[in-house]
Structures are given as C-alpha cells and as structure tokens.
N, C-alpha and C positions, 0 to 999 in steps of 0.2 A: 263978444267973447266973454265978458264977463256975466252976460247972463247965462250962460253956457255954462259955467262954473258954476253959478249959483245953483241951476237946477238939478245939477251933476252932484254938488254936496247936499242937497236937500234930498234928492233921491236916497244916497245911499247910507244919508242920517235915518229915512224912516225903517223900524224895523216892524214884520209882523209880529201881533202879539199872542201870545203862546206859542210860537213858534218856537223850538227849543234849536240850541246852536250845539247842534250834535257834533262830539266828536270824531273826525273819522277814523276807520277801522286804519290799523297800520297794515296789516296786511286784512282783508278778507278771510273770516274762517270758511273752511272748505271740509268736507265729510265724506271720503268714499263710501259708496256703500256697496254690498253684493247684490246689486238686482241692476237688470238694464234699465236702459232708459222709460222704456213704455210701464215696466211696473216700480220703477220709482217716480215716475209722473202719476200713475195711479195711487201710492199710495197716499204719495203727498195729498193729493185732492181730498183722498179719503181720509186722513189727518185731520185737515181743517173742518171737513162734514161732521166727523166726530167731537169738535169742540162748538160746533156750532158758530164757526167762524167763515161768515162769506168770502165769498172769490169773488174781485172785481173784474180781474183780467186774467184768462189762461189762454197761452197761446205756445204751443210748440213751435210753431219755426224760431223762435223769439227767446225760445227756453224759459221763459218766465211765466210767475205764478205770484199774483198781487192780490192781497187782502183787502176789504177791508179795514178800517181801523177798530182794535181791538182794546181793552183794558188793561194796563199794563201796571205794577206793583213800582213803583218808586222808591229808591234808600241811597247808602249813602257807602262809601267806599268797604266799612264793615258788614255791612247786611247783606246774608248769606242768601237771605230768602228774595232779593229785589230783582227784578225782570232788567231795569236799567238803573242806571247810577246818576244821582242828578248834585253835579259841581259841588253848589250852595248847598251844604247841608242843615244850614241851619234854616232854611226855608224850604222844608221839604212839598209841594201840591199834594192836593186832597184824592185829585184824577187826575191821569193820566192818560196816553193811548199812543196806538204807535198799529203800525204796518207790517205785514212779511210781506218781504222779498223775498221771492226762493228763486235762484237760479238750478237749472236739472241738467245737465250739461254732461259732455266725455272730457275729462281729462288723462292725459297720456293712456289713454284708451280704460281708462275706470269712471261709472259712472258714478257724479259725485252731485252733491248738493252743495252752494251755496247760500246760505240763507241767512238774511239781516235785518234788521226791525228799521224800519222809516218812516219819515213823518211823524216824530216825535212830538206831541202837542200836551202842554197843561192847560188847558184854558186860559187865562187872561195872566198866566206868568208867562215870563221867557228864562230857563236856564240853561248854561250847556251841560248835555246826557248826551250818557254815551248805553247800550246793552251792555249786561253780564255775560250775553251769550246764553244766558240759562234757555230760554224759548229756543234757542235755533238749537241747539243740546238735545232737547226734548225729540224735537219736530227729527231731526235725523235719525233719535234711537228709535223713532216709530218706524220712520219707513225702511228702516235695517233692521226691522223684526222678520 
C-alpha cells in the first residue's frame, strides 16, 4: 500500500517541462458564420493554406481541424497585441507555440466554428496561459468573408 502512494505522489509530483498549465476556457467561444458546413470546412482549410500553417488532422465526421504547432506572441494581461496571456508576467518566454483546434459544427441549425489554441508550449518554462482569443477572431473573420 504504501508503495502504492509512493509512486502515485511521485507521479503526479512530476510535471512536463514547457508544458504550459492552460487555463480553461469558461465557456468556449463559438462564431456563427453564414456559410454551410462544406464551405466553412473549405474555407477554414484554406485559411490555414494561406498562413502557411500545416494541417495534422482533418476529419469531417469528427468535425475537427488540428494544426500543427504554430508561433504564438506571448504578453501579459495589458498587451493588446499577444496571441496568449502568460500568468507570470515578469517572466515573459522568448517562443512560444500553440495549436488550433477548430471545431465546424451545426449549432441550433447555424453553422458555427469553434476554435481554440492547444498545446501551449514555451520550451523549457512552464507557466499557466491562457488565448486572447485574438487567432480564433481572425480565423473566423476569414472564413465569414
């Protein structure tokens, strides 16, 4: 029993490093847009084609669309211009990078996006970051163009 404990505190003493302790969304932002599903699935693709940011995973029956890890701007709860917000501000990382998630989904019959950055990593810091949302902002006014 007690090594049972042991290896159970030791597990969950170890933590990955640069792994950031994201905070989660309280609710999920969510974005209808005017287009159905099949040309908000297009466009999103073509979104990412156009920053030059890989697709790992597209899979419609799944609704998902996974990046990726991309470059991501790091600041601090005043900075207008940061992609994500990291806690510790007086330790701001050099890089950054992080993921989209897009979900393409019907809600109450409007097709809408979800889209969220994961897999928040600084290299060899850990802080917790959360998005501005700015990236999943962007990525919807495209595909509602």
């Amino acid at each position: 029993m007690m090594k049972l404990l042991a290896a159970i505190l030791i597990f969950t003493s170890c933590t990955f490093k640069g792994a950031l302790n994201k905070e989660p969304y309280t609710s999920l932002p969510s974005y209808p847009v005017s287009k159905n599903i099949e040309e908000a699935w297009k466009s999103t693709l073509a979104f990412f084609n156009s920053k030059n940011i890989p697709v790992v995973h597209a899979e419609k029956s799944s609704e998902y669309i996974i990046t990726a890890p991309v470059p991501v701007q790091c600041g601090n709860e005043a900075d207008s211009d940061a992609d994500i917000i990291i806690a510790d501000t007086g330790n701001l990382p050099s890089t950054a990078t992080a993921r989209y998630k897009v979900k393409v989904t019907q809600v109450y019959g409007q097709t809408t996006l979800i889209p969220t950055l994961e897999d928040i990593h600084t290299g060899d810091q850990s802080h917790a970051a959360k998005s501005t949302g700015k990236l999943e902002k962007i990525l919807s006014e495209y595909v509602n163009k």
